[in-house]
C-alpha positions as CSV (number, residue, x, y, z in Angstrom):
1,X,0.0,0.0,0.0
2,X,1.3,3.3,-1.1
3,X,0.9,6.1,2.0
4,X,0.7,10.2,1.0
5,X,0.9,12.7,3.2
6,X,-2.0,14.8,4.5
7,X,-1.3,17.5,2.1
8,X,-0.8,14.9,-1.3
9,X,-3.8,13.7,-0.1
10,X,-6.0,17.0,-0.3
11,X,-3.9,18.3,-3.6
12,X,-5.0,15.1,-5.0
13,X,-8.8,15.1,-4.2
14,X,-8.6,19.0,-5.2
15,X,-7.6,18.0,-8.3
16,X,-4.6,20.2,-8.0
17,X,-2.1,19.5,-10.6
18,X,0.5,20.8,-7.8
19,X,0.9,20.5,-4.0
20,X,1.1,24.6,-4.3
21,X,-2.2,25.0,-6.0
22,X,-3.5,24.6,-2.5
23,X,-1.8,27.3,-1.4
24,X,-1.5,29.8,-4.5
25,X,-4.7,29.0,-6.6
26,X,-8.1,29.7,-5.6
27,X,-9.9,26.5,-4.5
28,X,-13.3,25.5,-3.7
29,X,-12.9,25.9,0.3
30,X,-16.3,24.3,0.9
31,X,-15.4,20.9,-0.6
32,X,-12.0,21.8,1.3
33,X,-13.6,21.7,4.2
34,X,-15.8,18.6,3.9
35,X,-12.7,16.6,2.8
36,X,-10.8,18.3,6.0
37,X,-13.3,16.7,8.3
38,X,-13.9,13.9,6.2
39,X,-9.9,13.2,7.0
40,X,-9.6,14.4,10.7
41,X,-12.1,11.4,11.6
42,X,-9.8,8.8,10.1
43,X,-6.4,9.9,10.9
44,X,-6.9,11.7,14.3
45,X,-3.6,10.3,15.5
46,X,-1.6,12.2,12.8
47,X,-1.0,15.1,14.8
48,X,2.6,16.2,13.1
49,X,0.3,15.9,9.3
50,X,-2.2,18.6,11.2
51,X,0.0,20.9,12.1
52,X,1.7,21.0,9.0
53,X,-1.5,21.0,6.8
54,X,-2.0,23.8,9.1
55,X,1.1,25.7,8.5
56,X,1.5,25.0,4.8
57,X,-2.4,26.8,4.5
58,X,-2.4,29.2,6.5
59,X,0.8,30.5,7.8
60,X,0.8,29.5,11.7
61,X,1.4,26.8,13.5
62,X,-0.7,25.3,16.2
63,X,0.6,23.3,19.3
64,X,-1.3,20.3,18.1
65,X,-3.1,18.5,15.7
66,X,-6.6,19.8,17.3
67,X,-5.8,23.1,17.3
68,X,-4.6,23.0,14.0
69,X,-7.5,20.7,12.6
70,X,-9.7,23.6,14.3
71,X,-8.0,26.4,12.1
72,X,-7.9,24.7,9.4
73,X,-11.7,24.1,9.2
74,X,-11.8,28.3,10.3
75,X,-9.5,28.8,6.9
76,X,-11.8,27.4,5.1
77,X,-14.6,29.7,6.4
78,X,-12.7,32.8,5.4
79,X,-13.0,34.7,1.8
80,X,-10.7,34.1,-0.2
81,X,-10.4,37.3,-2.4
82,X,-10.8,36.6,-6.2
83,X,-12.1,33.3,-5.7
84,X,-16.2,34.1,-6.6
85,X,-17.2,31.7,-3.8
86,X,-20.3,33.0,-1.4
């Protein structure tokens, strides 16, 4: 069995052609989000994947992988400027 990272893992299903589209091109936060709790339920022990998810998104670092599983679902509340999403 071949095992990707948190962030190859969301690229992928994001149909980014690039781990950096995540960060640099506008994505569909909502879906986002439902694959970001989707995850959290079956890798809950991957605390170091969460904080770097967390990081890599948004720019700041949480103290765990709660924390940073909790920002990351507030990230992907936010407006993203240019992105057309309501």
């Amino acid at each position: 069995m071949i095992e990707i990272s948190l962030l190859e893992y969301l690229a992928l299903k994001m149909n980014c052609e690039y781990l950096s589209d995540l960060r640099y091109k506008p994505v569909c936060k909502k879906r986002l989000r439902y694959l970001i709790s989707e995850t959290y339920a079956h890798k809950s022990g991957e605390e170091a994947e969460w904080i770097e998810a967390c990081v890599y998104l948004t720019g700041e670092r949480k103290n765990t992988g709660a924390k940073a599983y909790e920002r990351l679902l507030q990230f992907c509340e936010e407006e993203t400027p240019g992105s057309g999403e309501e």
